[in-house]
C-alpha positions as CSV (number, residue, x, y, z in Angstrom):
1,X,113.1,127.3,99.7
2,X,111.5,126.1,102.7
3,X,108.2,128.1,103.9
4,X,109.9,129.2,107.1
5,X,112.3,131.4,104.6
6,X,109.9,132.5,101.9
7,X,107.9,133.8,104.9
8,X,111.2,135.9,106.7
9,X,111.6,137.1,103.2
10,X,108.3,138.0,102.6
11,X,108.4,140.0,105.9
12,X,111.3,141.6,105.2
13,X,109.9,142.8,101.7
14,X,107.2,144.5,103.2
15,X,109.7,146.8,105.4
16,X,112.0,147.2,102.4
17,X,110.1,147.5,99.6
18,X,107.7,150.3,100.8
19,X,111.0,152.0,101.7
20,X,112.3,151.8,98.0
21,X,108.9,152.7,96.9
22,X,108.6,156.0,99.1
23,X,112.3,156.9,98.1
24,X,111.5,156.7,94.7
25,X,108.2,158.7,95.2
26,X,110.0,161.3,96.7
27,X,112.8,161.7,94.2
28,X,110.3,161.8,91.2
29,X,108.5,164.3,93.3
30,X,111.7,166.5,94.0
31,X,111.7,166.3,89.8
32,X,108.6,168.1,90.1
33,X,108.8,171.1,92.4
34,X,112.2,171.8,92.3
35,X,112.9,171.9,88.4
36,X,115.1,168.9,88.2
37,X,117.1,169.6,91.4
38,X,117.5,167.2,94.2
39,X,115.4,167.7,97.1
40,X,117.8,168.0,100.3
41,X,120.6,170.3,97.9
42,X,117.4,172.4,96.7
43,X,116.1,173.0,99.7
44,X,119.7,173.4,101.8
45,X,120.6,175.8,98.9
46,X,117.1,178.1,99.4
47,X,117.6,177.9,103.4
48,X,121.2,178.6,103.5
49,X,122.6,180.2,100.8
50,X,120.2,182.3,99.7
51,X,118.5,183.0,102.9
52,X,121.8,184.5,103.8
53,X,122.3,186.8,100.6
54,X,118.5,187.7,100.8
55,X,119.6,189.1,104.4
56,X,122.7,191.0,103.6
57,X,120.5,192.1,100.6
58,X,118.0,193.3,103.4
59,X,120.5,195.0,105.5
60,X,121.5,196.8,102.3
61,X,118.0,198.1,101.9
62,X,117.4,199.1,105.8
63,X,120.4,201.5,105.3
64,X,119.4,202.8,102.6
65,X,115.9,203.8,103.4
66,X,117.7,205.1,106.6
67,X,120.2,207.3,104.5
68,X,119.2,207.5,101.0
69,X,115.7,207.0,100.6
70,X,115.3,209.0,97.5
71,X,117.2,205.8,95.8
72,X,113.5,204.5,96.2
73,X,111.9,206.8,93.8
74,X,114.8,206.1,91.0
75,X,113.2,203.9,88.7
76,X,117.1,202.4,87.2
77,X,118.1,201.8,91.2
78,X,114.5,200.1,91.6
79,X,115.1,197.9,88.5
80,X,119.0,197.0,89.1
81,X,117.8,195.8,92.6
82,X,115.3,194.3,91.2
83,X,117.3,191.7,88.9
84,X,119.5,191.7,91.5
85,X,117.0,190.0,93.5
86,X,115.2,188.4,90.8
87,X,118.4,185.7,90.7
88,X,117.7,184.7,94.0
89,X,114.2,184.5,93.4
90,X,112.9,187.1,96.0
91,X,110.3,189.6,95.1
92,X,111.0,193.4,96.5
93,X,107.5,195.6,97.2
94,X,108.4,199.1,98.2
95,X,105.4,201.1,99.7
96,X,104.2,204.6,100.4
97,X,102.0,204.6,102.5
98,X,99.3,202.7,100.7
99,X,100.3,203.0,97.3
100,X,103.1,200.8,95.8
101,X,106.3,202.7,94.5
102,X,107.6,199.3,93.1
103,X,106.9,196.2,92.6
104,X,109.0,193.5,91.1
105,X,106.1,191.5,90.7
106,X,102.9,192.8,89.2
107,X,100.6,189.8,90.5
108,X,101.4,191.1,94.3
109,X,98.3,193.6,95.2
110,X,99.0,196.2,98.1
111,X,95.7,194.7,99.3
112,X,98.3,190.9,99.6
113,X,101.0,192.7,101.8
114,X,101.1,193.1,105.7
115,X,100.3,196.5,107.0
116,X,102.9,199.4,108.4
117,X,104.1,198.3,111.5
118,X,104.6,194.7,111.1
119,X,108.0,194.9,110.8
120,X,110.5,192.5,111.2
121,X,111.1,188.8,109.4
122,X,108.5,185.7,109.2
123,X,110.2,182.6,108.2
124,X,107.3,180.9,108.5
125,X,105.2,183.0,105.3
126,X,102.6,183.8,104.8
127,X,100.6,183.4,101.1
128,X,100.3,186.8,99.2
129,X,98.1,186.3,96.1
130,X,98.6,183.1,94.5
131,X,102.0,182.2,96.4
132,X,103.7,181.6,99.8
133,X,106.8,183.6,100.8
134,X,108.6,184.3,104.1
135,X,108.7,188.2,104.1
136,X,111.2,190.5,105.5
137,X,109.8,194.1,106.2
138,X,111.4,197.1,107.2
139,X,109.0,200.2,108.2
140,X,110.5,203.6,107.9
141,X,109.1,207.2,107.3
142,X,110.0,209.3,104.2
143,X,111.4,212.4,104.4
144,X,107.8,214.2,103.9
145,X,106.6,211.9,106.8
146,X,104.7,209.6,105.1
147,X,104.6,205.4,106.3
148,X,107.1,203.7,104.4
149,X,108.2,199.7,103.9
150,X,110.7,198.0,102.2
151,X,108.8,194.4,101.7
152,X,111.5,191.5,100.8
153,X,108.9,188.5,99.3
154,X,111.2,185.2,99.3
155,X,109.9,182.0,97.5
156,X,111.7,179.5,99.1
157,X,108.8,179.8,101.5
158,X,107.2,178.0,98.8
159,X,108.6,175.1,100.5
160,X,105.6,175.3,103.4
161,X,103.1,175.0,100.4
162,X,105.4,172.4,98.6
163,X,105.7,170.7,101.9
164,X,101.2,170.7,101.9
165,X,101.2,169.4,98.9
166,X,104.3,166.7,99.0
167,X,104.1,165.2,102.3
168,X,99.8,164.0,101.6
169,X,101.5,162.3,98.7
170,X,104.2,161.1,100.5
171,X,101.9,159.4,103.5
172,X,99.6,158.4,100.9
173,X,102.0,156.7,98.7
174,X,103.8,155.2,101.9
175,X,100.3,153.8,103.3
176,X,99.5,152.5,99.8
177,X,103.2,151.1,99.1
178,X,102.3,148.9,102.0
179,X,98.9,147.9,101.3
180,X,100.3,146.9,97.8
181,X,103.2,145.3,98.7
182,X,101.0,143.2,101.4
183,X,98.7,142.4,98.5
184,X,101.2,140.7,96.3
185,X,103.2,139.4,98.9
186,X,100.6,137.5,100.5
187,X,99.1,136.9,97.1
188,X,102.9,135.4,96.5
189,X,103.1,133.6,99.3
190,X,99.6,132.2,99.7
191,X,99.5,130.9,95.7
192,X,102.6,128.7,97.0
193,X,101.0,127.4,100.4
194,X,97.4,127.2,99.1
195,X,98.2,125.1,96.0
196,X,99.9,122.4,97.3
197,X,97.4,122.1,100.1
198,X,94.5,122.3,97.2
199,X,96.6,119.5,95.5
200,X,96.0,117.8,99.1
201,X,92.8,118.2,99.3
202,X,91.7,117.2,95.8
203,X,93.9,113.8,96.0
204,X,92.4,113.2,99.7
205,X,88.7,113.7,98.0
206,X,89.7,110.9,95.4
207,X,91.1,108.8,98.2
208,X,88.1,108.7,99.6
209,X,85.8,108.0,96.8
210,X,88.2,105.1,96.2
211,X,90.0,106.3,93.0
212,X,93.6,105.5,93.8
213,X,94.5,105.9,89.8
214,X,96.4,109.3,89.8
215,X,99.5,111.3,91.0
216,X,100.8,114.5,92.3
217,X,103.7,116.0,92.0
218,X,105.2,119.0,93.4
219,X,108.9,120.4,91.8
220,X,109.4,122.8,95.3
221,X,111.7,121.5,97.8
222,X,109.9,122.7,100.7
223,X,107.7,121.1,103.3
224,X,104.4,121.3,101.3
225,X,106.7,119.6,98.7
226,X,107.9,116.9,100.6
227,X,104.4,116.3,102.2
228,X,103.3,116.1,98.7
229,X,106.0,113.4,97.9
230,X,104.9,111.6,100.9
231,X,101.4,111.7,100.1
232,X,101.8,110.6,96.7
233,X,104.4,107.6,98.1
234,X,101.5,106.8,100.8
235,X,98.6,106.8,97.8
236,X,101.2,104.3,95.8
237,X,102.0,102.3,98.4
238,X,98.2,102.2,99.7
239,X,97.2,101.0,95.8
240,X,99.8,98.9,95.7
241,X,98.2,96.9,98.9
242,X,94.4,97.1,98.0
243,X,96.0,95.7,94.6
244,X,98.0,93.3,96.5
245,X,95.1,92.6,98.6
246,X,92.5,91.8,95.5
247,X,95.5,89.8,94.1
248,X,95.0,87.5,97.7
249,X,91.4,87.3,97.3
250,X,91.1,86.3,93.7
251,X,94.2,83.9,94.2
252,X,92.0,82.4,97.3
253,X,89.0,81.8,95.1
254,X,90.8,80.6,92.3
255,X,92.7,77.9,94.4
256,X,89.4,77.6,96.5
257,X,88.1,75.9,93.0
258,X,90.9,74.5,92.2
259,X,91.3,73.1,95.1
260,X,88.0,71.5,95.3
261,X,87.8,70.4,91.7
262,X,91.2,68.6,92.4
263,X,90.1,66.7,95.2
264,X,86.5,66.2,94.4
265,X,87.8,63.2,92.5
266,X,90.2,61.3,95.0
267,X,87.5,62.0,97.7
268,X,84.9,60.4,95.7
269,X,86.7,57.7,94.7
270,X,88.0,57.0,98.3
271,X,84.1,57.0,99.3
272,X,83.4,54.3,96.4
273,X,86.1,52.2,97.8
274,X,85.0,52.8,101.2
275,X,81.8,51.9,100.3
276,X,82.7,48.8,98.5
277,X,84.5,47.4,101.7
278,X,81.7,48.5,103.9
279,X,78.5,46.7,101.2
280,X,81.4,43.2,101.0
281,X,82.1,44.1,97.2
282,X,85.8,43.3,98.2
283,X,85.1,39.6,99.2
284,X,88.2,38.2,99.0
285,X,91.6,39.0,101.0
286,X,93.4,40.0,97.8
287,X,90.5,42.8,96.5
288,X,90.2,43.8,100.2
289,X,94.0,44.9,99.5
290,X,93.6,46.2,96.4
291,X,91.1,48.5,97.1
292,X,93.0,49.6,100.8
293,X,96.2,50.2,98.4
294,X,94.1,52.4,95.8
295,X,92.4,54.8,99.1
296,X,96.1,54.8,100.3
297,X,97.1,56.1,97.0
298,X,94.4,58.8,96.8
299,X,94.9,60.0,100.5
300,X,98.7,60.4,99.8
301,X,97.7,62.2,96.3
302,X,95.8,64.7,98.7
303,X,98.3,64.8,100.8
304,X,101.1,66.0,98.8
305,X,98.6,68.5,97.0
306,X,98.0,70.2,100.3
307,X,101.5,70.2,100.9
308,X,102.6,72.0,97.7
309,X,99.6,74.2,97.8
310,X,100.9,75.0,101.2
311,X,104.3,75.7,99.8
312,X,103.2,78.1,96.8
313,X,100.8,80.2,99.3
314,X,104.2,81.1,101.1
315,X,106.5,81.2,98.2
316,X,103.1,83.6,97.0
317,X,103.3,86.2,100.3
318,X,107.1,86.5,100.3
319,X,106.8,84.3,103.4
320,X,108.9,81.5,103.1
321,X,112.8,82.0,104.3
322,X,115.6,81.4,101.6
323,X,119.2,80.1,103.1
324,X,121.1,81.2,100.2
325,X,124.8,80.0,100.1
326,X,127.6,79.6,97.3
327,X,127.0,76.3,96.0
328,X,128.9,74.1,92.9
329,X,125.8,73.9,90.7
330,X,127.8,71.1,88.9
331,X,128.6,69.1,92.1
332,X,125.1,70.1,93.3
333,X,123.2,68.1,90.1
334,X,125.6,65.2,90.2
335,X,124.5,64.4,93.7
336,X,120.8,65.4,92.8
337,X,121.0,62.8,90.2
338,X,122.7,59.7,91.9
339,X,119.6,60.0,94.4
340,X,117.2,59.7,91.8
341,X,118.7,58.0,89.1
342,X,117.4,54.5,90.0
343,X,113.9,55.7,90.5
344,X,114.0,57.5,87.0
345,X,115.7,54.3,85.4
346,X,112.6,52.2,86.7
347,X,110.7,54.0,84.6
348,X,112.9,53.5,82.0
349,X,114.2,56.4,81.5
350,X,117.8,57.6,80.6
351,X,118.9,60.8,82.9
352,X,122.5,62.3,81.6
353,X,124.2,65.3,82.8
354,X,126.5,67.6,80.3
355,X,128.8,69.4,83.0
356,X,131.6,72.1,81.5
357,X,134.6,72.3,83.0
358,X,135.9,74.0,86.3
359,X,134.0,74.7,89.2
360,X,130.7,77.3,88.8
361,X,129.5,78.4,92.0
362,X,125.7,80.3,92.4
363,X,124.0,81.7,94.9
364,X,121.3,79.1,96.1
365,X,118.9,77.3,98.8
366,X,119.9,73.9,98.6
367,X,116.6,72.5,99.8
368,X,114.8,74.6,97.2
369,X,117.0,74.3,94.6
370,X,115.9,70.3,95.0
371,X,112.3,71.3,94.8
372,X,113.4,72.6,91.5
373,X,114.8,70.2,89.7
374,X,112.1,67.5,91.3
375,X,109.5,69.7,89.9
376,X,111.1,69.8,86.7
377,X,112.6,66.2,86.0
378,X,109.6,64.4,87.1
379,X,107.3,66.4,84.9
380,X,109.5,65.8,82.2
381,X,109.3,62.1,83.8
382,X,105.4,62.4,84.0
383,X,104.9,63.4,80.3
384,X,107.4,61.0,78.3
385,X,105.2,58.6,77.0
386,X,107.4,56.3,74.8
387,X,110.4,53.4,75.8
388,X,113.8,54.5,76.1
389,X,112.9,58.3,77.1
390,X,115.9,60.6,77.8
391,X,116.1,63.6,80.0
392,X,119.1,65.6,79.5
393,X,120.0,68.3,81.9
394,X,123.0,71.1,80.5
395,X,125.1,74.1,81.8
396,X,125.7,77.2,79.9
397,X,127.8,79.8,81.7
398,X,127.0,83.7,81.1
399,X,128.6,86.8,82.4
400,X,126.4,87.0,85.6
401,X,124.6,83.9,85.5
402,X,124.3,80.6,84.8
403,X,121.6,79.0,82.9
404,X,120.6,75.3,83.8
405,X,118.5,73.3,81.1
406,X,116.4,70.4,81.7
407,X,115.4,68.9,78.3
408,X,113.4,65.7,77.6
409,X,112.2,63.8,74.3
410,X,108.4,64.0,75.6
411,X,105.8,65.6,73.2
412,X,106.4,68.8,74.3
413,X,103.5,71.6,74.5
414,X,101.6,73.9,71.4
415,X,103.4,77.5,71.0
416,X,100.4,79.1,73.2
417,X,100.8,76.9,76.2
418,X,104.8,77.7,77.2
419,X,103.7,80.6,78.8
420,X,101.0,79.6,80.6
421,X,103.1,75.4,81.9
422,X,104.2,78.1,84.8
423,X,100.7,79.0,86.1
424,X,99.1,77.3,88.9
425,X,96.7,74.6,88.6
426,X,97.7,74.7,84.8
427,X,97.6,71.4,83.0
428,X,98.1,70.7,79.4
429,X,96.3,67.4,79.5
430,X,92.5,68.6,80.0
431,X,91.5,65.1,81.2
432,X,93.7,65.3,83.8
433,X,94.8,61.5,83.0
434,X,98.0,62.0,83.9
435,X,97.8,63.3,87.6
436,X,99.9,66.1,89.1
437,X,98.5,69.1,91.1
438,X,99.0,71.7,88.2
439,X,101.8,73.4,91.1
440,X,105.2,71.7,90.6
441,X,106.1,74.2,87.8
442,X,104.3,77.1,89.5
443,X,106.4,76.3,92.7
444,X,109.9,75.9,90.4
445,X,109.1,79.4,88.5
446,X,108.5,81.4,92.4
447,X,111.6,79.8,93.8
448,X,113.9,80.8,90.7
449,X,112.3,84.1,90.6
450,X,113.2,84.8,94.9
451,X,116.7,83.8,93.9
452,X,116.9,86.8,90.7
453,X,117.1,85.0,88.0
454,X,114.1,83.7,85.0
455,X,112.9,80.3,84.2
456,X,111.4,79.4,80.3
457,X,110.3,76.8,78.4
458,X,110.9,76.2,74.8
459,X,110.3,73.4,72.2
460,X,113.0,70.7,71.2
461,X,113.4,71.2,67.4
462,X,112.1,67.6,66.7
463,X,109.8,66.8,69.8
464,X,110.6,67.4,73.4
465,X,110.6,70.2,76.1
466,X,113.1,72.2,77.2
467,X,112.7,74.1,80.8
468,X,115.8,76.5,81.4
469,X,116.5,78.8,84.2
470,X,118.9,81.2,85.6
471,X,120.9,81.8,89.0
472,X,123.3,84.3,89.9
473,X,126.6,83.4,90.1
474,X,128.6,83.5,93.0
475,X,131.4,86.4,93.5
476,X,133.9,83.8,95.3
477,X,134.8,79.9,93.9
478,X,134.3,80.3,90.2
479,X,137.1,78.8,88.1
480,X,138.1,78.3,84.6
């Protein structure tokens, strides 16, 4: 629920609810003062109905103190009207001049009830003893001249006291309804804004001190939540580059050394050379060219490693383009190998090709799918260190992919160094006696890995190395 909706709602809950509450309030309070009835029948019932019976009652009574006012001093009359009016809940006083003939109720004093000549009817009450009543009062002489009243005490007046009593609890329990249901709304609401932005504040404290190793979540799907998820996707990607970025650095040091380790020796021994032409060691025509061939040699060693170390740095950032195209892989490693196979059979070397049959087309760069099989053959080529080596290179077709293996009778490497042949600048000859940057299988393993697919090595079961590598196949010019 977005914030813009939890806060109409939470608006609207604080008109609605104190509204529910109050008409609660007032029903338990109708309960309460009017035995169980409900409030607006009770009262329409005491200020309709009865008020009218109490009058017709009263006229009764005004007639007969006007024509049989000796009815007043009969006790049985004075108690029949008396339960007569006791149903409608109206007390009956009648007076003699001060004393009090009757009275239906014995807590009314004479002392309570209005004097002779206040006749007439006061809907409004007035409290006599311990109650309130509206009062009806007829004044009228007796016979032997003496002041006379016929007091009516009715106790739906008791409706002015109720009223005193009902409506502080009423505007009390309305203004506290409302400071309530503020309370918990904005105790509600608040918990939901003011967590999130704790969880902001919290992860922006980290951020700051460095620490990048944590997470936030957030399960709403409002805007605090989706800030959160875009904090938390900022923090990642932010790690992410600070990682990336000590990756840089500590690949820049490490080729830093390896660089100058590599071409400390070259350099120096193109400075001996140098030397010797510059001191006449090389006295003769023939050494002169000897020693001019060897600092050629070097200098295009150098070259070459700058080149490829050129090459990995971009193949390293992501920063080298790939042409990919569907390409025969079979037709593509014939053709590889009529350009190389007199250079490889110089060194005496046998190169053969196992092809399947039908066409397999994969998704590839041609000009670094070369670099790959260079990189590959002529290590095999570098390391074969016996007449009549082979290099065999195979196809095995998968569901998705097609594997390519390059496998040579060489010495192979130790179990704990097949995994590591891939790294940069790694050599499995310490001395270094047998050249090579340390990058061609580096370079191979980044340019299989930019086209999707994996590159291995594994040992021949007698002797030998095996390099194998994966490419996607093409959706279009595959046949069986």
């Amino acid at each position: 629920m977005s914030i813009r909706k939890r806060l109409f709602i939470s608006n609207a809950a604080m008109i609605v609810m104190p509204i529910i509450i109050i008409m609660f309030i007032i029903f338990l309070l109708s309960v309460v003062y009017t035995d169980g009835a409900f409030i607006g029948k009770h009262f329409r019932q005491q200020w309709q109905n009865t008020d009218e019976r109490t009058a017709e009652l009263f006229k009764g009574l005004q007639k007969t103190a006007s024509l049989e006012q000796e009815k007043f001093l009969n006790k049985d009359f004075l108690d029949s009207l008396s339960e007569q009016l006791k149903s409608e809940n109206v007390d009956v006083v009648i007076r003699k001049d001060n004393d009090l003939l009757f009275t239906s109720n014995p807590q009314i004093s004479k002392d309570d009830l209005p004097s002779f000549g206040n006749e007439g009817y006061n809907p409004a009450g007035a409290t006599v003893g311990d109650g309130h009543y509206s009062i009806r009062q007829h004044d009228f002489y007796f016979k032997d001249g003496s002041e006379g009243s016929i007091i009516l005490l009715d106790d739906s007046a008791s409706f002015v006291k109720f009223a005193r009593t009902f409506f502080p609890i009423l505007f009390g329990s309305l203004i506290l309804s409302f400071v309530l249901t503020n309370v918990f709304l904005s105790y509600i609401v608040s918990r939901s804004i003011l967590r999130p932005v704790r969880q902001l504040s919290n992860a922006s404290e980290k951020i700051s001190r460095g620490d990048l190793n944590f997470s936030i979540k957030s399960k709403n799907n409002d805007e605090l939540g989706q800030l959160i998820r875009t904090f938390d996707s900022m923090r990642e990607q932010l790690k992410e580059s600070l990682e990336l970025r000590d990756k840089y650095e500590n690949n820049r040091k490490e080729i830093i050394a390896n660089i100058s380790h590599d071409l400390k020796t070259p350099i120096t021994s193109i400075l001996g050379y140098v030397e010797g032409l510059q001191d006449g060691v090389a006295n003769s025509d023939a050494k002169r060219e000897q020693y001019l061939d060897t600092i050629r040699s070097k200098a295009t060693y150098m070259d070459r490693l700058i080149e490829e170390l050129a090459l990995y740095s971009k193949l390293d950032v992501n920063k080298l383009p790939f042409l990919f195209e569907s390409v025969d892989i079979q037709a593509f490693i014939k053709d590889y190998l009529e350009e190389i196979s007199e250079e490889v059979m110089d060194k005496d070397i046998q190169i053969s090709f196992d092809a399947i049959k039908g066409h397999v087309n994969v998704l590839m760069d041609r000009d670094k799918m070369i670099r790959v099989m260079e990189n590959i053959i002529f290590n095999s080529v570098k390391f074969i260190n016996k007449k009549s080596g082979k290099i065999t290179i195979s196809i095995t077709e998968q569901e998705k992919m097609i594997k390519v293996s390059v496998s040579d009778n060489g010495p192979g490497v130790s179990q704990d160094e097949l995994m590591s042949i891939f790294k940069r600048f790694y050599r499995t000859d310490p001395a270094r006696s047998t050249g090579g940057s340390g990058l061609g299988l580096a370079i191979a393993s980044q340019i299989i890995e930019a086209h999707g697919g994996e590159i291995w090595a594994e040992n021949m079961p007698k002797e030998g190395l095996r390099v194998n590598f994966t490419l996607k196949k093409s959706e279009d010019g595959n046949d069986d």
